[in-house]
N, C-alpha and C positions, 0 to 999 in steps of 0.2 A: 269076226272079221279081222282079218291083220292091218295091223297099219305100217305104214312105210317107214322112212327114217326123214324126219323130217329137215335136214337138213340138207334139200335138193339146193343151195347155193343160185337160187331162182335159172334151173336150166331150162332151155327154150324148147316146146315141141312144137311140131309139123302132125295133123292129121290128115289126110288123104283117105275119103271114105264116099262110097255114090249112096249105102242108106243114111241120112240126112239125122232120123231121131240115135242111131247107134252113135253117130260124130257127136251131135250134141252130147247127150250124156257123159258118151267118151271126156269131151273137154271139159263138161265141169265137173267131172269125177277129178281127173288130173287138174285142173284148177285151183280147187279146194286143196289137193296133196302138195300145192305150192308151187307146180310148175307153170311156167307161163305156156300159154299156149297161143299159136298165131291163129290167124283167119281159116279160118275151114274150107275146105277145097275139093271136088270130086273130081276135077282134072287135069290132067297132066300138063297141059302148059302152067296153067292158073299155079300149079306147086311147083313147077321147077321158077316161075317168076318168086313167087313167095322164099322161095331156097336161096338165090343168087341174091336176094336183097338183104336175108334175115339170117341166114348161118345159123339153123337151128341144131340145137344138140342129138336131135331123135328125130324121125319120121317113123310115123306110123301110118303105114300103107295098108291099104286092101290091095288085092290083087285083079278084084274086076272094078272095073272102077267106071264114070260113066260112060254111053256113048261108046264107042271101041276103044279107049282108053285100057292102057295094062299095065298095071302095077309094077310086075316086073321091069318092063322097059322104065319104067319110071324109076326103079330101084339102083338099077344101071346106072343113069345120069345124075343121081344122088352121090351114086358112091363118087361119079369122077369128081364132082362138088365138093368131098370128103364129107359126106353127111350120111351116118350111118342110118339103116333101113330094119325096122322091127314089123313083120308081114303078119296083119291083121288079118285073117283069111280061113274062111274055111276049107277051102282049096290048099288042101294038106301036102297033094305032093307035090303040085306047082312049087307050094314054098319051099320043098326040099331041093327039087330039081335046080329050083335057082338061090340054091345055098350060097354061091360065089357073089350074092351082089349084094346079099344081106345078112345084119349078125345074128338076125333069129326069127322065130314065127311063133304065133300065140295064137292057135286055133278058134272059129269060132264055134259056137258058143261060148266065151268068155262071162269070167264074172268080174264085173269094176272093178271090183278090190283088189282082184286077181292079175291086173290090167296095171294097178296102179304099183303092186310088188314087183312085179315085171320090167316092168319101165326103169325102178328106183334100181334091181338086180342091174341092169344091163349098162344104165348109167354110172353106175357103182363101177362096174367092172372098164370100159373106158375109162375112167378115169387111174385106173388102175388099183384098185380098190377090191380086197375081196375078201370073205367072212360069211358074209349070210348067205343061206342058201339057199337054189336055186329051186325055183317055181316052179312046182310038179308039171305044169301043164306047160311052160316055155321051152322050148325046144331052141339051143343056144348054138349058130351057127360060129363058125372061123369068124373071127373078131379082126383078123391079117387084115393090114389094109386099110386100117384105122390108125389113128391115133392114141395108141393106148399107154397112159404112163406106166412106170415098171410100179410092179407091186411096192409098198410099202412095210 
């Protein structure tokens, strides 16, 4: 198993997910790796309230999410938020197609741990940070559009 880099500087995540035991796990996988993580959310209004209050560092979105609910459109109003979007999804080309709202997509079947490099990779790199590398299975969209510091 890899382990992250423990020094996430306590950054905030956002999970957006309609299976309920995947979020669980999700967040106390990320939990444990040190990030905070807020309330858990399967929809679109419930996460853009949770966004506008909390300015979290990450979302991580599905893409079908509950009810008619669409991840995408929710990745949209994220960005204008400036909150960047990492598409939890098995819906592989949805997440391509809508590369422009989000920095990346991490297919599912995912594994935790996989989940939890992923997250540290993409946080690392907003912040402008880069060295380790990139997660076989993370597919790293245009980052434009963020806030990203200049490399180091």
């Amino acid at each position: 198993m890899r382990t992250p880099p423990t020094d996430t500087n306590r950054k905030t995540l956002m999970i957006v997910e309609d299976e309920a035991l995947v979020a669980l796990v999700l967040r106390d996988v990320l939990s444990e790796a040190g990030y905070e993580v807020l309330d858990l959310t399967d929809r679109h209004a419930e996460a853009l309230q949770v966004a506008r209050e909390r300015q979290p560092d990450l979302a991580l979105v599905n893409i079908r999410l509950a009810g008619q609910d669409d991840g995408i459109v929710l990745a949209e109003k994220l960005k204008s938020l400036g909150i960047p979007t990492l598409f939890i999804s098995g819906q592989v080309s949805r997440a391509r197609s809508a590369r422009t709202v989000a920095i990346g997509s991490m297919p599912k079947p995912y594994d935790a741990a996989d989940m939890v490099v992923a997250v540290a990779y993409l946080l690392a790199r907003l912040d402008g940070r880069t060295g380790s590398p990139k997660p076989p299975r993370l597919e790293v969209f245009d980052l434009d559009g963020f806030d990203v510091a200049p490399a180091a």
